[in-house]
C-alpha positions as semicolon CSV with decimal commas, in nm:
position;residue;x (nm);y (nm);z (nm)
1;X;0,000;0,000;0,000
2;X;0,105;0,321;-0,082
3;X;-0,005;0,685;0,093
4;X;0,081;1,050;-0,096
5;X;0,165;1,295;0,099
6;X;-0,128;1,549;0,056
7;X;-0,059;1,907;-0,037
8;X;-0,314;2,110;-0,178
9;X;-0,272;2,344;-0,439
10;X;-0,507;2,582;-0,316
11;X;-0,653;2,688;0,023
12;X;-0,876;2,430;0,162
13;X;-1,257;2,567;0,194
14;X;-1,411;2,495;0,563
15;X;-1,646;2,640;0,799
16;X;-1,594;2,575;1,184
17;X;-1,933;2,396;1,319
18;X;-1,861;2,382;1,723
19;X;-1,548;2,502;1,831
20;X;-1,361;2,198;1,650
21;X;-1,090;2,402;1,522
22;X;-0,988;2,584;1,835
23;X;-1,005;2,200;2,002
24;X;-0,761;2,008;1,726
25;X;-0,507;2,317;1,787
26;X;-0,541;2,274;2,165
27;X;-0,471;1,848;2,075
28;X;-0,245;1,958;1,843
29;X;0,014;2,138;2,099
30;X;-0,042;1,923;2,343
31;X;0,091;1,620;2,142
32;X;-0,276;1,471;2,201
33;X;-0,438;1,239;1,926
34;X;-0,749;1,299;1,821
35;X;-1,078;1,044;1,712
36;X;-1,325;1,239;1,508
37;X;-1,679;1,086;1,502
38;X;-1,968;1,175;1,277
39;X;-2,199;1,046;1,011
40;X;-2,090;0,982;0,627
41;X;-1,999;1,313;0,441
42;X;-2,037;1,559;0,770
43;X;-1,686;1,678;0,683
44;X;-1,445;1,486;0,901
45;X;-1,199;1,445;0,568
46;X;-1,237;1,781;0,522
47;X;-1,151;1,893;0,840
48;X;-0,872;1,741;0,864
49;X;-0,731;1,802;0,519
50;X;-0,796;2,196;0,635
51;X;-0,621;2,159;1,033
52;X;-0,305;2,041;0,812
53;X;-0,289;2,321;0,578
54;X;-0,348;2,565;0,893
55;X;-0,078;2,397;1,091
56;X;0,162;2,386;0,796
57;X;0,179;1,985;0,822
58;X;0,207;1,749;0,600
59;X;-0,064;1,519;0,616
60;X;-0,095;1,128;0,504
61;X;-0,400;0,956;0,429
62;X;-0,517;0,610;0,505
63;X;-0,833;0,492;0,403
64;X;-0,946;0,169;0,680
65;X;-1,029;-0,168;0,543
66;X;-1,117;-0,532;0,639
67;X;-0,763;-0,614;0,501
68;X;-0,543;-0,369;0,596
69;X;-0,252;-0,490;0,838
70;X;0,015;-0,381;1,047
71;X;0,257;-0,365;0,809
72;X;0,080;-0,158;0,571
73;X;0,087;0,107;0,834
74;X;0,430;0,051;0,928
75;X;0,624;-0,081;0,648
76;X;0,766;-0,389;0,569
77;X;1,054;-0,560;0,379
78;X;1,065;-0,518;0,014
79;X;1,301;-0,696;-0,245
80;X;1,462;-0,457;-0,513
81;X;1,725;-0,499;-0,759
82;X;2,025;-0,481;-0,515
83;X;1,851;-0,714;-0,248
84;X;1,607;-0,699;0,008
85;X;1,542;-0,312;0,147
86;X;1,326;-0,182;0,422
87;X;0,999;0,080;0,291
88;X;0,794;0,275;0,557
89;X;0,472;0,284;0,552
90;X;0,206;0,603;0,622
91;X;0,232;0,579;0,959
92;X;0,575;0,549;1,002
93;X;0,679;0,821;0,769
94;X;0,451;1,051;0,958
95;X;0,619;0,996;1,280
96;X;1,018;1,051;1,085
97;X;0,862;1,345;0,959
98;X;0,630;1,517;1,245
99;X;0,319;1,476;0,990
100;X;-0,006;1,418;1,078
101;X;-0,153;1,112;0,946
102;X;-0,475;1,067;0,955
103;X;-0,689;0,688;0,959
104;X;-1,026;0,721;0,814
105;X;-1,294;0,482;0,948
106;X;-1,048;0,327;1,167
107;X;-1,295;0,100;1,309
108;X;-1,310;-0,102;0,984
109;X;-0,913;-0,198;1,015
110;X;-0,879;-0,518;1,218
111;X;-0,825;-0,490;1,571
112;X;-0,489;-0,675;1,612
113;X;-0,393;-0,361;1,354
114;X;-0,463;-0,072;1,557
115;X;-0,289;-0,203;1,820
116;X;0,018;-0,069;1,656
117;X;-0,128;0,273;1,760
118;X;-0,138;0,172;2,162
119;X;0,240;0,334;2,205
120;X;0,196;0,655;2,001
121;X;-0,143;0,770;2,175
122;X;0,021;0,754;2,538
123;X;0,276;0,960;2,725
124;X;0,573;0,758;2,521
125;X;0,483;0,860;2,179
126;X;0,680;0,594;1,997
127;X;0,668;0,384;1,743
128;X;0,875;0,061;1,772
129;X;0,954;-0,114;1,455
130;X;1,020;-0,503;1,570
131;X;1,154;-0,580;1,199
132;X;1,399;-0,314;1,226
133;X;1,536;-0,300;1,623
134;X;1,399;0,087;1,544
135;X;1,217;0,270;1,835
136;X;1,107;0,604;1,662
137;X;1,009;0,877;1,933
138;X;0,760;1,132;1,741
139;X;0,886;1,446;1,753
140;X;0,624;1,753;1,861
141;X;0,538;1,777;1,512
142;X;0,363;1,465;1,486
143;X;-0,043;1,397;1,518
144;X;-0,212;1,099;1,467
145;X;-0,589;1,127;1,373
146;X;-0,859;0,892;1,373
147;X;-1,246;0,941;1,230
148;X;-1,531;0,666;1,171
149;X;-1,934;0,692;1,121
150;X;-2,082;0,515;1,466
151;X;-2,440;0,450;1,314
152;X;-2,219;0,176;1,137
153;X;-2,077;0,066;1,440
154;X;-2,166;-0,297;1,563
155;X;-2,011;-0,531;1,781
156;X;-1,700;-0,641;1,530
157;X;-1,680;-0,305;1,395
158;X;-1,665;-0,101;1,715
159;X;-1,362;0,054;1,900
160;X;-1,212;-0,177;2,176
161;X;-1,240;0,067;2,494
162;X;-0,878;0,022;2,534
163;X;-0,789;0,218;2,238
164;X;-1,118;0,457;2,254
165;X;-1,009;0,626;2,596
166;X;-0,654;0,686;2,399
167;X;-0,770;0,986;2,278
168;X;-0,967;1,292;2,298
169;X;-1,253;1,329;2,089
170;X;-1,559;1,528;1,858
171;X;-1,850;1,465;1,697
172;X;-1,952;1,662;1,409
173;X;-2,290;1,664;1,228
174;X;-2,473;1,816;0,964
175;X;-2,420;2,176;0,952
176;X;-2,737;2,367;1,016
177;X;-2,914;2,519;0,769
178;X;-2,753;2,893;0,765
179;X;-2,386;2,723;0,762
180;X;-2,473;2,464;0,557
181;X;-2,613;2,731;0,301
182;X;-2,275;2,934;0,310
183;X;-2,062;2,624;0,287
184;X;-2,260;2,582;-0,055
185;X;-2,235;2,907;-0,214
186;X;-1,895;2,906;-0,095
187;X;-1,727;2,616;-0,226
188;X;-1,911;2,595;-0,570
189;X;-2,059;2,949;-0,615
190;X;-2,420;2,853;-0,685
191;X;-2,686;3,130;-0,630
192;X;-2,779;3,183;-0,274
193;X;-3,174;3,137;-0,374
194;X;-3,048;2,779;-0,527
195;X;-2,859;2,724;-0,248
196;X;-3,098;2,760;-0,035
197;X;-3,380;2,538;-0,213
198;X;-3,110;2,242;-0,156
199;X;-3,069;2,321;0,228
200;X;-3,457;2,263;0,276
201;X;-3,409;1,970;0,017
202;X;-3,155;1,818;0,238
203;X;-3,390;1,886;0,567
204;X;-3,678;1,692;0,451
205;X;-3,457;1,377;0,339
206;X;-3,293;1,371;0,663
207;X;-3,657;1,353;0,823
208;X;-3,659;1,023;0,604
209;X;-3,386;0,846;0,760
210;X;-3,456;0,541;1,017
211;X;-3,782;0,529;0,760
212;X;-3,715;0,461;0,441
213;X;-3,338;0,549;0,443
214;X;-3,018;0,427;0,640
215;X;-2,826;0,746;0,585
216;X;-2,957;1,105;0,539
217;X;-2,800;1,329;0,229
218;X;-2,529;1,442;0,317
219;X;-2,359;1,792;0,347
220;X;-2,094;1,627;0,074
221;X;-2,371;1,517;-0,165
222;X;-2,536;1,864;-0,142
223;X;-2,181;2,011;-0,295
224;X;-2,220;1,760;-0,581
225;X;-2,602;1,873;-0,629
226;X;-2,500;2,243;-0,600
227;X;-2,189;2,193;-0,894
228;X;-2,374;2,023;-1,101
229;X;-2,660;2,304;-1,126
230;X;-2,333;2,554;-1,090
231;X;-2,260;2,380;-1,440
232;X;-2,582;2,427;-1,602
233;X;-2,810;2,115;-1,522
234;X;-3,150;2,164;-1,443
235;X;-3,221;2,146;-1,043
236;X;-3,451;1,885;-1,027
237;X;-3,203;1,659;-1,233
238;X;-2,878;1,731;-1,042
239;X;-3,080;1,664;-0,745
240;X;-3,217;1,324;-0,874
241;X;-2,841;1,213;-0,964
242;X;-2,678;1,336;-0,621
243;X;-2,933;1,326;-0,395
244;X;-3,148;1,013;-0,470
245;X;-2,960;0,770;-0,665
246;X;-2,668;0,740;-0,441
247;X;-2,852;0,693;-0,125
248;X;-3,096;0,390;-0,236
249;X;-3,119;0,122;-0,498
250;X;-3,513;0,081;-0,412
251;X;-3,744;0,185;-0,683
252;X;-3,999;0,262;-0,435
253;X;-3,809;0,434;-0,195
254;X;-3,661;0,633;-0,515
255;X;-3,988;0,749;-0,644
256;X;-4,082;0,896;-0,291
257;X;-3,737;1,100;-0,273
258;X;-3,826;1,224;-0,613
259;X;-4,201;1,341;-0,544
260;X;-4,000;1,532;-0,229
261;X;-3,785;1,680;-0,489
262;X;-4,065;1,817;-0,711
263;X;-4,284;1,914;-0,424
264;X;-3,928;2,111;-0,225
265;X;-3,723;2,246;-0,550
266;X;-4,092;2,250;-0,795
């Protein structure tokens, strides 16, 4: 597995929902990691991706899976042209470099994998590299940053309380409906009138969910809806592409988002 160092081009676009900001920068120079909880497409990439840029990190990536092991968080052994050679992984590249890496959904990596993380969220902050002899000690620099959804959590999927109380933590939600307005006209420039007609869109399919839905539309499927009308489709059918389609497969359950479509946007 390989993770690219993320460096935006241009400044990251985020609005603050609860004092989350002022709390990662308080983590941040305290050498405390952080867990991140909220539902799918609050923002918690986001926010992260922006806390790097404002903190002048680096940041690395990892995306959480069933298969993902220590070693692709570490590194491992590799064989080359000149012989066998040692490669770091994410993880371990953050803490040489006083990065911040960041593990999204961390509760869908296996537990014997985040076990790695048990020395680097205590007082000792190191990182010990058994293949190696290594024992890296993070330098101030360094953050490591969890997120995951908990209405997906179930017994195999949830946190083990051993690595939960490891660090401190925030929940983010939706935005409400006068942020979640600006975020829209800010990060794709669509007319505040349109804008709004998606906020009170995105209101009454959230009333759906634990109905007919499992998750709500999210604040990140609104952006899609709002650039695709920012690029000259017609409302209704941006809104039937990013805001129905991705969040069922049921024909049923798709005609009833659409009548709320035509009855909210007309």
């Amino acid at each position: 597995m390989s993770a690219i160092p993320q460096i935006s081009p241009l400044p990251i676009f985020y609005r603050a929902q609860c004092g989350e900001v002022a709390l990662f920068e308080h983590a941040f120079r305290n050498r405390l990691p952080m867990m991140i909880k909220g539902p799918t497409g609050c923002g918690k990439t986001r926010f992260v991706r922006y806390m790097a840029e404002r903190l002048g990190r680096r940041l690395y990536t990892v995306a959480c899976h069933d298969d993902l092991t220590a070693a692709d968080l570490v590194g491992r052994h590799l064989i080359g042209d000149s012989g066998t050679f040692w490669s770091d992984g994410p993880l371990t590249r953050a803490v040489r470099e006083g990065a911040i890496c960041y593990l999204d959904e961390v509760v869908e990596a296996r537990k014997d994998t985040t076990v790695v993380l048990h020395p680097l969220t205590d007082d000792r902050r190191i990182l010990p590299l058994e293949r190696t002899g290594e024992t890296l000690h993070a330098p101030d620099g360094f953050m490591l940053v969890v997120s995951y959804n908990p209405g997906y959590q179930n017994l195999l999927k949830g946190m083990k309380p051993s690595t939960r109380q490891r660090f401190v933590a925030l929940s983010l939600g939706f935005p409400n409906p006068k942020l979640e307005l600006e975020i829209l006209v800010g990060e794709t420039g669509i007319d505040p009138d349109q804008a709004q007609r998606l906020v009170r869109l995105a209101g009454a399919l959230r009333a759906l969910k634990d109905h007919d839905l499992e998750e709500g539309a999210s604040t990140r499927l609104l952006v899609y809806a709002a650039t695709l009308i920012q690029s000259g489709m017609a409302e209704a059918d941006a809104c039937r592409a990013a805001l129905v389609e991705p969040l069922t497969d049921d024909a049923d359950t798709i005609a009833a988002l659409t009548e709320v479509i035509d009855a909210t946007i007309g």
